[in-house]
VONUKE-318015 format. One line per 10 residues: number of its first residue (from 0); for each residue x negated, y negated, z of C-alpha. Coordinates in steps of 0.05 Angstrom, whole numbers. Layout:
N
NUM> X,Y,Z  ...
//
This chain:
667
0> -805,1897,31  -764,1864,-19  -755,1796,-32  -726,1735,-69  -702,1663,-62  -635,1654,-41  -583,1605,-19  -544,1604,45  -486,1620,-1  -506,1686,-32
10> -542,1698,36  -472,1697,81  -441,1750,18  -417,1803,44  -471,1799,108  -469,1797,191  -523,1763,227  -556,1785,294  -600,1758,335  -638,1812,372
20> -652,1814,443  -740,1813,433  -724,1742,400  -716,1671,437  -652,1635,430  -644,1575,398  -703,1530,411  -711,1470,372  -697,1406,398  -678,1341,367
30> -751,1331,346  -740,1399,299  -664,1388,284  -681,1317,263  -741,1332,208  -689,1389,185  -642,1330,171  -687,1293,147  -716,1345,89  -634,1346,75
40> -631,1274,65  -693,1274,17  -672,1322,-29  -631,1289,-85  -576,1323,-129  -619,1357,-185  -670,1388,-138  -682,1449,-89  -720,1457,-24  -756,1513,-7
50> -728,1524,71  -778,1578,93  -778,1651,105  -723,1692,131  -742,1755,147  -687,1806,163  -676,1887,190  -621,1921,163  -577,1963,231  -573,2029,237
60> -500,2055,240  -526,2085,308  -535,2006,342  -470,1968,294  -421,2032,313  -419,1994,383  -414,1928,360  -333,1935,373  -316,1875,342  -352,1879,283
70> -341,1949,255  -281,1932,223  -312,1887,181  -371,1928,170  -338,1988,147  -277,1963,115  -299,1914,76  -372,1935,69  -404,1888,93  -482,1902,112
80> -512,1881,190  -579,1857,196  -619,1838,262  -652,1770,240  -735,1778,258  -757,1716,226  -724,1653,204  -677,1649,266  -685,1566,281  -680,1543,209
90> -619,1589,200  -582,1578,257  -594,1500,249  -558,1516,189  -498,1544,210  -494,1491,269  -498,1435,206  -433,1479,167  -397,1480,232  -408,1407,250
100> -386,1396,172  -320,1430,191  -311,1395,259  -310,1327,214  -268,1347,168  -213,1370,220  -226,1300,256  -220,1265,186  -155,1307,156  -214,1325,98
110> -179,1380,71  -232,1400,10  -304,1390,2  -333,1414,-72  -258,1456,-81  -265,1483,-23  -220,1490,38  -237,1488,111  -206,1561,122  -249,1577,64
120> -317,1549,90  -299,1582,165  -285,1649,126  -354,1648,87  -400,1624,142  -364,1627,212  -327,1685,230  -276,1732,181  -209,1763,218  -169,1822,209
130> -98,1803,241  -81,1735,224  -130,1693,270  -117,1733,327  -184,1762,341  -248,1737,303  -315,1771,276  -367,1718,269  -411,1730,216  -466,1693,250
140> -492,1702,331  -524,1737,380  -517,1799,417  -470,1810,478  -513,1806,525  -547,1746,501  -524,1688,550  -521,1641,481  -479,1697,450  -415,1660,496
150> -441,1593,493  -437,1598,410  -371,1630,409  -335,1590,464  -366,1524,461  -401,1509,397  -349,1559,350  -281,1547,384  -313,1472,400  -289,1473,461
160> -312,1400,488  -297,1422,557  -355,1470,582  -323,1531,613  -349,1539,692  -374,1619,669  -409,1615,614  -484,1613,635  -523,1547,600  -593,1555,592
170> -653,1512,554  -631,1553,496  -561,1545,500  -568,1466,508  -600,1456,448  -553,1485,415  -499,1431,439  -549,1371,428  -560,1398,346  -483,1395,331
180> -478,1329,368  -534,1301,337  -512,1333,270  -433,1301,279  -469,1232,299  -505,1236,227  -446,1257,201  -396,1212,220  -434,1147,197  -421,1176,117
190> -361,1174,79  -319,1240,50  -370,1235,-17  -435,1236,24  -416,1288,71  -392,1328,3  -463,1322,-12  -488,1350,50  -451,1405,48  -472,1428,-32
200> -549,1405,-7  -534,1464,57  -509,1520,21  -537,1507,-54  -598,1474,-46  -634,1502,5  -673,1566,-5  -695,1617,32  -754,1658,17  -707,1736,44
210> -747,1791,62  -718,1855,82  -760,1897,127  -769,1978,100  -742,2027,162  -829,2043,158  -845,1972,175  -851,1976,255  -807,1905,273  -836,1889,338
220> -905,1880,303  -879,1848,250  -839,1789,292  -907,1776,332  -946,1771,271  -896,1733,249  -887,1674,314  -926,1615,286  -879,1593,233  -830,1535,253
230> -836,1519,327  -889,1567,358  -863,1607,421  -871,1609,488  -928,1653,522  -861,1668,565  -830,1675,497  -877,1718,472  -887,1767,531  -812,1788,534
240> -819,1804,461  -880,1842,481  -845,1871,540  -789,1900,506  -834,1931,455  -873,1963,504  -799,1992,523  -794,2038,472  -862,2068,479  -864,2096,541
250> -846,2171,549  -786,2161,592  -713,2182,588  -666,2142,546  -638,2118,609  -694,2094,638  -719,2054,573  -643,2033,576  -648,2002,641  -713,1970,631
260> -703,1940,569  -635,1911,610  -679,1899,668  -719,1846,623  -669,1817,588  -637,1802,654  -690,1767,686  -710,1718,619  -631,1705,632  -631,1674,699
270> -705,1645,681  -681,1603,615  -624,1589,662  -656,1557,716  -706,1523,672  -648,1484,630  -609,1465,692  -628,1390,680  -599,1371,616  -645,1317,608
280> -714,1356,632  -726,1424,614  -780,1450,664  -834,1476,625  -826,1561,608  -905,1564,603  -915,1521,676  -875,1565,713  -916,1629,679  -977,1604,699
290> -952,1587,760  -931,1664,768  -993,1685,748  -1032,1655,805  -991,1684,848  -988,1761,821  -1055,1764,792  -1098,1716,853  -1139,1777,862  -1166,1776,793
300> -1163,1708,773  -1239,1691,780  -1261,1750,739  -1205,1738,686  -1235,1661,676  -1310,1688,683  -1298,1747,614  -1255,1704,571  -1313,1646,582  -1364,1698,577
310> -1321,1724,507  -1325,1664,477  -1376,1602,449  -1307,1558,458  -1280,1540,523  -1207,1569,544  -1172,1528,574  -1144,1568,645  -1067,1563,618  -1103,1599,551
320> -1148,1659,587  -1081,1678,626  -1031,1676,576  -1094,1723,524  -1113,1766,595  -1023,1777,593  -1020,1794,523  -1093,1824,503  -1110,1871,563  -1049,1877,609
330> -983,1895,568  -1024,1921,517  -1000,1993,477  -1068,2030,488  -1050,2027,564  -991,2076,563  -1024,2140,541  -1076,2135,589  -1019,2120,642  -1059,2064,668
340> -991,2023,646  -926,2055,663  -848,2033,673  -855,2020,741  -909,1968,734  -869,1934,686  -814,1937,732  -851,1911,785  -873,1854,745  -805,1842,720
350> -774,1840,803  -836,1784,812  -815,1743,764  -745,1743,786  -763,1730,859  -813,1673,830  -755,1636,790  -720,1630,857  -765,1589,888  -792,1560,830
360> -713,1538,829  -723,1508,906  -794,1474,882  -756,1435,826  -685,1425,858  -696,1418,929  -616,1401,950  -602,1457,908  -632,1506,972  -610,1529,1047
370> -660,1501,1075  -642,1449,1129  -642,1374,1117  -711,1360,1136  -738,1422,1101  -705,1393,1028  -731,1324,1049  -798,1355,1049  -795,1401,984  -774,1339,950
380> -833,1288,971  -874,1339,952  -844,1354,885  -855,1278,877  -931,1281,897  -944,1335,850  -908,1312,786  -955,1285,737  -979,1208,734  -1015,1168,696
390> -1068,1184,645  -1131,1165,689  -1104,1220,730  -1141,1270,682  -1218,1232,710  -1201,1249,779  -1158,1328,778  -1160,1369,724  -1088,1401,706  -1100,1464,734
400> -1124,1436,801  -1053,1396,813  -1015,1457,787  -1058,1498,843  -1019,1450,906  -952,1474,865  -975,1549,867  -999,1548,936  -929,1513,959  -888,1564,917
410> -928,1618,950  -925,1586,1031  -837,1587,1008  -845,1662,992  -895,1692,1053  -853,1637,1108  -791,1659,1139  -793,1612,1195  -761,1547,1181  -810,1516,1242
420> -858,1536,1218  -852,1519,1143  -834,1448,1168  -897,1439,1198  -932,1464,1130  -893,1424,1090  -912,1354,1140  -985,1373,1138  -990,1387,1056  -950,1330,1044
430> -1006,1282,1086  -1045,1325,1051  -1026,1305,974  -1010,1226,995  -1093,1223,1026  -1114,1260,963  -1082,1210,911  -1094,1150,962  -1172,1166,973  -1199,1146,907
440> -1250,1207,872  -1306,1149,880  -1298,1142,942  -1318,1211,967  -1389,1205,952  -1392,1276,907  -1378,1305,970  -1314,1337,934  -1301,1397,981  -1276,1345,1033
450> -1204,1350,973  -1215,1427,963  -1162,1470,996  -1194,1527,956  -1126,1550,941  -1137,1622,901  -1176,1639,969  -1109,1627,1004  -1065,1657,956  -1108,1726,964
460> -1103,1723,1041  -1026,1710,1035  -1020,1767,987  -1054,1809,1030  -1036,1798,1095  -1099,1759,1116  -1076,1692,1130  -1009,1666,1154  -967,1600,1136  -988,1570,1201
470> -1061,1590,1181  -1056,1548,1117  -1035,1491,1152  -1088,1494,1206  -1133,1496,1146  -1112,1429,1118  -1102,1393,1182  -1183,1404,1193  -1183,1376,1117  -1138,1313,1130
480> -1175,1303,1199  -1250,1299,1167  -1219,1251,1116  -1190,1210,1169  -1250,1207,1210  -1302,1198,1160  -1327,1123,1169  -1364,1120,1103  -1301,1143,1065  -1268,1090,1099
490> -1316,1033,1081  -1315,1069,1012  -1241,1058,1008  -1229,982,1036  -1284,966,983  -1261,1005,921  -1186,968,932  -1215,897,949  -1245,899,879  -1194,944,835
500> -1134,914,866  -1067,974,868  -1033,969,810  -1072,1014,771  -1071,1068,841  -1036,1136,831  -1008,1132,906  -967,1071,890  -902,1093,867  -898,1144,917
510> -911,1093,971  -873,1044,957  -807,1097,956  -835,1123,1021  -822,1044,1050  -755,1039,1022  -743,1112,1054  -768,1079,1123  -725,1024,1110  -656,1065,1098
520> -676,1103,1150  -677,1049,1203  -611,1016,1168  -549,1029,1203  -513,1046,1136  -573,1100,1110  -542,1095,1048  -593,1106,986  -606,1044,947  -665,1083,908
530> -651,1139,861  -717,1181,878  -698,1221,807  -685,1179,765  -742,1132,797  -796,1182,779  -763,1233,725  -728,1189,681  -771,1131,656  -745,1080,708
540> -812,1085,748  -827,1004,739  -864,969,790  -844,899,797  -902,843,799  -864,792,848  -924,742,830  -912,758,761  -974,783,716  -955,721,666
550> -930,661,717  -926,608,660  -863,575,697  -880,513,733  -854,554,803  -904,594,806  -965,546,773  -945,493,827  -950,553,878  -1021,581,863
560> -1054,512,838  -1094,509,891  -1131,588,874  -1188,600,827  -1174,655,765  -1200,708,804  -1169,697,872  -1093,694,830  -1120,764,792  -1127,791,878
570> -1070,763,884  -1026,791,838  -1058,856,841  -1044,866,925  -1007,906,962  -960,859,992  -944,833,910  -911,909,890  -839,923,894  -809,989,861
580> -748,969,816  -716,999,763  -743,987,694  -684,934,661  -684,898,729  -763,890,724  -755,857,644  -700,815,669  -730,788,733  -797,776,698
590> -826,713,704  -770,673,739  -785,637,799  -779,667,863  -716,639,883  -677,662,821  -713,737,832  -689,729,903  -619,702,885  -602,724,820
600> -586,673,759  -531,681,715  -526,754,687  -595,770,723  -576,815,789  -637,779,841  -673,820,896  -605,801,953  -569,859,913  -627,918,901
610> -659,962,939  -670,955,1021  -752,928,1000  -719,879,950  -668,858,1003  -717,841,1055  -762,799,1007  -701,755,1012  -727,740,1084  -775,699,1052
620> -756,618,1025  -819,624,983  -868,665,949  -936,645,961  -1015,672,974  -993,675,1058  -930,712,1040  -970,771,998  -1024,768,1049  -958,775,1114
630> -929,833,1066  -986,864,1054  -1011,871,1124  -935,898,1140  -945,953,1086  -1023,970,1111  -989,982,1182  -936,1027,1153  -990,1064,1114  -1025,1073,1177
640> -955,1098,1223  -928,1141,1162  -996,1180,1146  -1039,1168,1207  -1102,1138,1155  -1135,1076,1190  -1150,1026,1143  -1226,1003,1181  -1217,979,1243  -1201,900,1252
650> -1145,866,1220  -1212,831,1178  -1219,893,1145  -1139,905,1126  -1144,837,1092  -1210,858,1048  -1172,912,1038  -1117,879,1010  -1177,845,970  -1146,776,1003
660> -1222,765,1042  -1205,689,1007  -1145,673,1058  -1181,705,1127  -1173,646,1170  -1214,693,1223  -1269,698,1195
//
């Protein structure tokens, strides 16, 4: 290896950057790209910063001699291709800073920064061309079959603000949009001298340590060894790396190690894709492996957790004795002489994970599917139920047991090809999920099997034949049914709320969008009024105190005077007392008085104007102890119709319930 400290400058001379296939695309987010900016800003005008390593592979003439667009430039004008193995983030982040230099200084009419041109810059970092613009070699990409490969060209080189409908985004390709916006937003707050700065502190200050990798050095190995520096990969990152490796092992024809090695860069395609559809969200790449791994390996999963706990003094974590079993015993090198690992099983593996994505695609984006109305309506309640909540969650489920309900609902979607059938699954689970966050862990008495679907059990019978999607709902209707008879759970219940009030309950966002869904649904407009997406995925998941938590106004002391300390804690804390509104609305509303919240005052939209729960709180003059106590009987009795769970068996116990045992005029 040989090595020395260099400068983006000297780097770019007379070089062409790759990006191989075995490496991830472009993954940091604004988290990375910002602490890059932020070294950049640090550094003053004397000093130099040490940038990392970059670690690079020189191409055979065999691989650039079908780069078409680049041999020109290779052969012409000598310059020398290299794959890029390490360093890949912190040099493109790099490039994406020069570029959004240049897109400034075309939107300013900044003709020269340091004596130097904008054709100039593009020539030395960008692309080179050999008939007069016509056609360009970028100096600085991926390969051609890399989906960011057109992204960088078209969208981010060209910048091209209007995406083009064919070019394939993925979590990869995103980020690389949100660096050059967040780059030009830096950018554009600084003056022609400051940006001048910028760009000398890019290409003349910054150093990186270049290594370049002897033809003896096996690159595969080296990249793995090589994975913890910057942002540490993926599992899912790591295994195509490892997958592709294992490629050009096994003793196959070319064309067979050609078509695998496409095979797998296929399928990370369409799963990066489908995992940075939402802009906003990327779905984990490590959930949905796991998730894949239940399903492919459910025969072995109780062994695999049994030797890696029996391997070592420190617990792993289930995610952690997968991702090792994946990496350290399955796709392992030793396995191919021995033939006890061969092309087909990776291809096998490989066609699973495709098929997986799919539905894993369905799981996430219900509407996105061909399933019928009622069918989405279903996927998406239970994608609700099974996204993450609050902290305390972590006392009651561990992660892997609500990540099991996701695996056993992306495995019911694959075995079920009856759309009756999966609608009656999909009813039953959903009960299900609502009894399981709704039944407080106290509350069951240790008696913790009456929760346990014991889902790898059902996986294993699915995979092999041995049970049926109607079998795995007869399974938890007898689990739902024993919960709804069981007396003592009952008692268990009415008493846990009557003290603990239902703020603080994991069931009550998802309830209270259940009774504005019974409410649009009985409307003759059933128009939404409640963004169920935005309500839970995007921060807006605010529960509105209609007795507000601080009533200092004279409203609402005047309405409670007559109520000890405790009995206006109940108070606040019932049922009847919760609306779901957005986050702004629930700042604004606050503490005014009822009448304003109902109304509206000046700028303030009131309750007349929200959702179809807010609009029929305007039913009510005032806001008062008998108005939470009328409300939260109302909600009790739709909690009973929607879910079929009693709540004890006299309207007495509904108002203990409600912890309102203070305003039972029955008693």
């Amino acid at each position: 290896m040989n090595d020395q400290l260099m400068t983006l400058s000297k780097i770019f001379t007379d070089r062409i950057f790759r990006i191989p296939d075995y490496q991830r695309g472009f993954a940091w987010t604004e988290k990375e790209v910002g602490e890059f900016w932020n070294d950049l800003m640090r550094l003053d005008g004397q000093n130099n910063h040490y940038v990392g390593v970059l670690t690079l592979e020189p191409v055979s003439e065999k691989i650039y001699c079908n780069w078409i667009d680049d041999v020109w430039l290779i052969e012409s004008k000598k310059y020398s291709p290299y794959y890029i193995v390490d360093g890949q983030q912190r040099l493109t982040t790099s490039i994406l800073l020069i570029k959004s230099i240049i897109n400034i200084m075309e939107k300013r009419g900044i003709s020269q920064l340091n004596y130097t041109g904008i054709s100039e810059i593009r020539k030395r970092f960008i692309s080179e061309s050999k008939d007069e613009n016509k056609s360009c070699t970028y100096l600085f990409g991926y390969e051609l079959n890399n989906p960011s490969y057109n992204y960088l060209v078209n969208q981010i080189y060209s910048n091209n603000k209007n995406e083009l409908p064919d070019i394939q985004k993925t979590t990869y390709t995103l980020n690389l949009m949100n660096a050059v916006s967040y780059f030009e937003t830096q950018l554009e707050k600084m003056d022609e001298k400051e940006i001048e700065k910028v760009y000398k502190k890019i290409t003349q200050q910054f150093l990186f340590n270049t290594y370049e990798i002897s033809s003896d050095i096996d690159v595969y190995v080296t990249f793995e060894t090589m994975n913890n520096r910057g942002k540490p990969l993926s599992h899912l990152e790591l295994l195509k790396n490892r997958l592709i490796y294992l490629s050009t092992l096994f003793d196959v024809s070319p064309d067979i190690k050609a078509r695998l090695r496409r095979d797998i860069n296929e399928c990370w395609k369409d799963i990066y894709h489908i995992l940075g559809q939402d802009k906003n969200n990327y779905l984990p790449d490590d959930e949905f492996l796991d998730a894949h791994f239940h399903l492919y390996f459910c025969d072995q999963i109780s062994e695999i957790y049994k030797n890696y706990r029996r391997k070592s003094s420190v617990f792993y974590g289930p995610g952690i004795a997968l991702y090792n079993y994946l990496l350290e015993e399955y796709f392992v090198v030793n396995k191919i002489p021995s033939g006890t690992l061969t092309t087909e099983n990776v291809m096998e593996y490989i066609e699973s994970l495709k098929n997986c994505i799919k539905i894993w695609h369905i799981i996430n984006y219900p509407a996105d599917s061909s399933y019928n109305e009622e069918i989405v309506e279903y996927i998406t309640k239970i994608h609700y139920l099974l996204m993450p909540r609050k902290a305390n969650i972590t006392r009651r489920f561990s992660a892997m047991q609500v990540d099991s309900h996701k695996v056993l609902l992306l495995s019911c979607l694959q075995h079920c090809r009856d759309d009756g059938v999966l609608l009656k699954f999909l009813k039953s689970f959903e009960k299900f999920l609502f009894l399981v966050i709704f039944i407080p862990f106290e509350c069951l008495d240790g008696n913790y099997n009456m929760i346990n679907l014991e889902v790898v059990d059902i996986l294993k019978k699915l995979n092999r034949g041995d049970m049926v999607v109607s079998g795995v709902k007869e399974k938890i209707d007898k689990l739902v049914n024993a919960l709804i008879a069981d007396e003592n759970i009952n008692r268990n219940i009415i008493l846990y709320y009557s003290k603990t009030g239902f703020y603080e309950g994991n069931f009550l966002r998802y309830f209270l969008c259940e009774y504005e869904i019974s409410l649009q649904n009985m409307s003759k407009s059933h128009i939404s009024k409640l963004d169920r997406d935005v309500y839970f995925g995007k921060g807006y998941d605010s529960i509105e105190h209609i007795y507000p938590q601080r009533a200092r106004q004279q409203y609402w002391v005047d309405a409670f005077k007559p109520y000890s300390q405790k009995q206006k804690h109940a108070l606040r804390s019932s049922l009847g007392n919760f609306v779901a509104v957005s986050t702004i609305k629930n700042s604004r509303l606050a503490n005014l008085p009822f009448p304003d919240k109902r109304d509206g005052k000046g700028n303030h939209i009131g309750y007349r104007y929200g959702t179809y729960a807010e609009i029929e709180l305007t039913e009510f003059e005032n806001w008062g102890a008998d108005e939470i106590l009328k409300r939260g009987l109302k909600l009790v009795n739709f909690l009973q119709n929607r879910w079929g769970y009693k709540i004890g068996n006299t309207k007495h116990d509904k108002i203990r319930f409600l912890g309102l045992n203070f305003l039972d005029k029955s008693k």
